[in-house]
N, CA, C and O atoms as a GROMACS GRO file, in nm:
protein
  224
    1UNK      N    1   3.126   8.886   1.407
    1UNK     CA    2   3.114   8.888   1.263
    1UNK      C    3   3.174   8.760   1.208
    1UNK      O    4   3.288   8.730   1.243
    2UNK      N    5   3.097   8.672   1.116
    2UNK     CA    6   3.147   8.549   1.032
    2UNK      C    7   3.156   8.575   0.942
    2UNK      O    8   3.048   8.600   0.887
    3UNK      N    9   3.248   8.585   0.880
    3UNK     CA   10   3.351   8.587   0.694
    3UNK      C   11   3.322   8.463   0.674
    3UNK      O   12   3.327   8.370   0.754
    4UNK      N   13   3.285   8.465   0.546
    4UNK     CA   14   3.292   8.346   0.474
    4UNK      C   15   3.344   8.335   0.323
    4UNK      O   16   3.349   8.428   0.243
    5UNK      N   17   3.383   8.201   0.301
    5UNK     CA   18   3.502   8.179   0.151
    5UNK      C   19   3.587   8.303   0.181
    5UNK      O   20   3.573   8.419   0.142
    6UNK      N   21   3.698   8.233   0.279
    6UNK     CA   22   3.884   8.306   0.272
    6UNK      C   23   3.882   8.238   0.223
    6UNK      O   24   3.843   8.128   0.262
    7UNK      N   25   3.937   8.270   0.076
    7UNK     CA   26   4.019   8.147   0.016
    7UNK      C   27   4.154   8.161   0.008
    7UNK      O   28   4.178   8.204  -0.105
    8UNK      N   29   4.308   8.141   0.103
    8UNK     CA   30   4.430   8.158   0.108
    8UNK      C   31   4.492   8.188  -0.028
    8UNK      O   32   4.573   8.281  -0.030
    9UNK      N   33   4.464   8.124  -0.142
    9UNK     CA   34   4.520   8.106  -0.276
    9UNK      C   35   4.441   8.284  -0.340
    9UNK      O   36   4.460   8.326  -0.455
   10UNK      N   37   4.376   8.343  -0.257
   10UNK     CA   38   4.318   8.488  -0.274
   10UNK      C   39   4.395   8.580  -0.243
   10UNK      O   40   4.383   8.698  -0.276
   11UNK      N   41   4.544   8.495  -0.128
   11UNK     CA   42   4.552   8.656  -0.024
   11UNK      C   43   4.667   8.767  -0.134
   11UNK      O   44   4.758   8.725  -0.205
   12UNK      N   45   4.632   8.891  -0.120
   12UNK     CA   46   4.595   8.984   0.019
   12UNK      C   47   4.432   9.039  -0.060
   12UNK      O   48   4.358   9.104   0.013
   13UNK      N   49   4.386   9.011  -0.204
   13UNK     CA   50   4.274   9.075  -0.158
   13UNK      C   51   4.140   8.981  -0.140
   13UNK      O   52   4.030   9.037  -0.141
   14UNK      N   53   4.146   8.875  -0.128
   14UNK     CA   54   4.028   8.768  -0.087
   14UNK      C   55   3.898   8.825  -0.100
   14UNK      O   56   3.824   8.844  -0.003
   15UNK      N   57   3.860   8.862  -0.260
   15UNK     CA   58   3.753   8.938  -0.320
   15UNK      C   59   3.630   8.854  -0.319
   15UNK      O   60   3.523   8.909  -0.344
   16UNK      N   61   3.636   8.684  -0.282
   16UNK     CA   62   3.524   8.631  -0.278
   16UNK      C   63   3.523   8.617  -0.151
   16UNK      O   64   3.502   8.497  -0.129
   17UNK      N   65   3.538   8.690  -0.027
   17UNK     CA   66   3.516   8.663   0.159
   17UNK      C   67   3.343   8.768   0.141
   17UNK      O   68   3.318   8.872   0.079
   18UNK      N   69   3.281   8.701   0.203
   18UNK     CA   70   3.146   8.766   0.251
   18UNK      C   71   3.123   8.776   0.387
   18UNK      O   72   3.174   8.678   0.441
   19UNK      N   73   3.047   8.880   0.502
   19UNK     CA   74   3.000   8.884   0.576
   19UNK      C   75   2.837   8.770   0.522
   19UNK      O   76   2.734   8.770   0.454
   20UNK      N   77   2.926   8.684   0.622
   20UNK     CA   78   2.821   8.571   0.686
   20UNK      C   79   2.710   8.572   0.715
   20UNK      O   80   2.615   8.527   0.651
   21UNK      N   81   2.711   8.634   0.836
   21UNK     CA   82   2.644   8.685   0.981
   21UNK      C   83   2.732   8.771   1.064
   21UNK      O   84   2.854   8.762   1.055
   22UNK      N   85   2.646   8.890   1.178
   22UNK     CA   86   2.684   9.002   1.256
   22UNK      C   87   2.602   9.026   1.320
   22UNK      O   88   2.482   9.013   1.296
   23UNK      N   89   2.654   9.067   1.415
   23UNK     CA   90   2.521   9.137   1.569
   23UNK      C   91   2.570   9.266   1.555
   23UNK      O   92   2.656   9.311   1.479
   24UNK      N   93   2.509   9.312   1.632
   24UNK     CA   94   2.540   9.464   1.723
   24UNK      C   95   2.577   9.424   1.800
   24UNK      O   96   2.538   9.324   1.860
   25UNK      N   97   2.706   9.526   1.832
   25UNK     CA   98   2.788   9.526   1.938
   25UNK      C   99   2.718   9.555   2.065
   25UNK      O  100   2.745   9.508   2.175
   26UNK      N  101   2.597   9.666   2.026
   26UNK     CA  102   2.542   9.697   2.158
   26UNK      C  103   2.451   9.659   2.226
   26UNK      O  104   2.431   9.668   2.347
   27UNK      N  105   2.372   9.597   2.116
   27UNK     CA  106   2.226   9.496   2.107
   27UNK      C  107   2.251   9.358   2.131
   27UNK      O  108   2.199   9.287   2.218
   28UNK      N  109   2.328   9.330   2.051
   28UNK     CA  110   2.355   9.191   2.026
   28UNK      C  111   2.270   9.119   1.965
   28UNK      O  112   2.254   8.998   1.978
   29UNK      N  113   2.179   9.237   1.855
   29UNK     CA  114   2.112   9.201   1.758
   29UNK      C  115   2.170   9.134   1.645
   29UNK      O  116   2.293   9.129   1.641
   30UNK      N  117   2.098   9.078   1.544
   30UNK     CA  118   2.199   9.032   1.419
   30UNK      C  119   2.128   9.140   1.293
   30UNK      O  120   2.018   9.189   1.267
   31UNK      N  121   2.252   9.140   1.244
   31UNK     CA  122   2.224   9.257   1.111
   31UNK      C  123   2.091   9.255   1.061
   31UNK      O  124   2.017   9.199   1.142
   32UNK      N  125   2.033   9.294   0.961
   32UNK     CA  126   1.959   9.221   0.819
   32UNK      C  127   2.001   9.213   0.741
   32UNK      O  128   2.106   9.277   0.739
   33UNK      N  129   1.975   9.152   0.637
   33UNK     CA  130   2.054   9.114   0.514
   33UNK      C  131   2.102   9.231   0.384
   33UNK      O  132   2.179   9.216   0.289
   34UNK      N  133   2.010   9.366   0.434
   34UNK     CA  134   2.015   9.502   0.361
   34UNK      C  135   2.137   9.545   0.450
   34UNK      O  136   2.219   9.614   0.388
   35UNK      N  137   2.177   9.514   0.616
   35UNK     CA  138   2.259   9.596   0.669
   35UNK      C  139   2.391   9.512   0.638
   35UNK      O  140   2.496   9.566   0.672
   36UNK      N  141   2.398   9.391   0.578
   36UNK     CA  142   2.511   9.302   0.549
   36UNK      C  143   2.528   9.348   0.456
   36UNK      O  144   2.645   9.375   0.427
   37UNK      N  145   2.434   9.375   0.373
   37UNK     CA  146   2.483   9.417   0.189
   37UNK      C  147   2.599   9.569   0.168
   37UNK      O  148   2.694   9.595   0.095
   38UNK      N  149   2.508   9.659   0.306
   38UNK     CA  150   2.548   9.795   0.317
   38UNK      C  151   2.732   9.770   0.364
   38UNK      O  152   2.819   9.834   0.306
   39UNK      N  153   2.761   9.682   0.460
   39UNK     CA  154   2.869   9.652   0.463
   39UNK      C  155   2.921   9.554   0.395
   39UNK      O  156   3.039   9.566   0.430
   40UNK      N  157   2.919   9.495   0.345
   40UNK     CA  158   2.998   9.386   0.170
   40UNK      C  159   3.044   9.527   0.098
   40UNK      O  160   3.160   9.560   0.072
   41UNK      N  161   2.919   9.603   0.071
   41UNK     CA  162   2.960   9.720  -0.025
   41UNK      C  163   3.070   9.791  -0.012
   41UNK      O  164   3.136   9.819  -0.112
   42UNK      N  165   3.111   9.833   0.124
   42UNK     CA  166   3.185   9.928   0.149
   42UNK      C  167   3.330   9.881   0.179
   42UNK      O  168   3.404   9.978   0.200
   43UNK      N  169   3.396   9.752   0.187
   43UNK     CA  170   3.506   9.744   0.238
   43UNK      C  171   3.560   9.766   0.369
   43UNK      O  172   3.677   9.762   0.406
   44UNK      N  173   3.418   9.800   0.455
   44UNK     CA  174   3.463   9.846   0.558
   44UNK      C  175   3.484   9.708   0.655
   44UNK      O  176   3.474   9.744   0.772
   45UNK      N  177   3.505   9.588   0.647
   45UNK     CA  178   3.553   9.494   0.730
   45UNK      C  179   3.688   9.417   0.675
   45UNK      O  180   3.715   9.305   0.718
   46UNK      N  181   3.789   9.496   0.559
   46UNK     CA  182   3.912   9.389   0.538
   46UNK      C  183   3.976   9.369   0.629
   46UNK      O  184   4.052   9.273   0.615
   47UNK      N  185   3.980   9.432   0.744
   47UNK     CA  186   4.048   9.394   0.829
   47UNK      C  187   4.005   9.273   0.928
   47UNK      O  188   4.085   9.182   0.951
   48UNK      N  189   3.893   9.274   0.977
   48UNK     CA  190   3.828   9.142   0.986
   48UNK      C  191   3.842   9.008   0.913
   48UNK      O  192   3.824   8.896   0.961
   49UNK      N  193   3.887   9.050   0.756
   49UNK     CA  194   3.885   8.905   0.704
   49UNK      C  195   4.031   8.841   0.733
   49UNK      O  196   4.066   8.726   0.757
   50UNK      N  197   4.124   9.005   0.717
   50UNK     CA  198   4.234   8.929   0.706
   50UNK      C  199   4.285   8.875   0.921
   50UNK      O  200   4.372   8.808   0.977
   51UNK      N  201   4.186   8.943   0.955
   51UNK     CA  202   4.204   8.866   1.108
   51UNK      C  203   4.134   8.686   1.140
   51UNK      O  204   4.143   8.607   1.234
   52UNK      N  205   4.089   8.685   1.047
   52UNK     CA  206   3.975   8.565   1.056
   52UNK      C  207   4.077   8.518   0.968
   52UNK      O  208   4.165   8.465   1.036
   53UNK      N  209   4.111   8.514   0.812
   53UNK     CA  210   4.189   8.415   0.781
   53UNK      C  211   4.349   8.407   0.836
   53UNK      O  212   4.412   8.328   0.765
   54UNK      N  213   4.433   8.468   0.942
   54UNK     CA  214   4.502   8.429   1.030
   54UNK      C  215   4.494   8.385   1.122
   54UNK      O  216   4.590   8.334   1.180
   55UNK      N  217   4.348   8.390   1.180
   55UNK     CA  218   4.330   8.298   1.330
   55UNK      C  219   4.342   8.411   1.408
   55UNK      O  220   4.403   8.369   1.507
   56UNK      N  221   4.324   8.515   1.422
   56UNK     CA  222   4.357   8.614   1.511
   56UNK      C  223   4.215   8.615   1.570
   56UNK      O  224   4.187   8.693   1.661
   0.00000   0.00000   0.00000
């Protein structure tokens, strides 16, 4: 998964980070842009951003 715009001067809630791009874990397909939207919507990757803007 690629986050894009961490902006540090955002943290902790970095409300402008977007899913980039994403595969399937199992496919190793990449999303579509309806299955990126479905996750932007939900919050379900802050933890991803805040792993991506630490370098983790």
């Amino acid at each position: 998964m690629e986050i894009a715009d961490i902006n540090p001067r955002d943290y902790p809630d970095f409300c402008d980070a977007y899913i980039e791009e994403a595969c399937w874990k199992s496919t190793g397909e990449p999303l579509t842009d309806g299955e990126l939207e479905m996750i932007d919507e939900s919050d379900a990757y802050d933890e991803e951003i805040f792993e991506q803007a630490l370098g983790m």
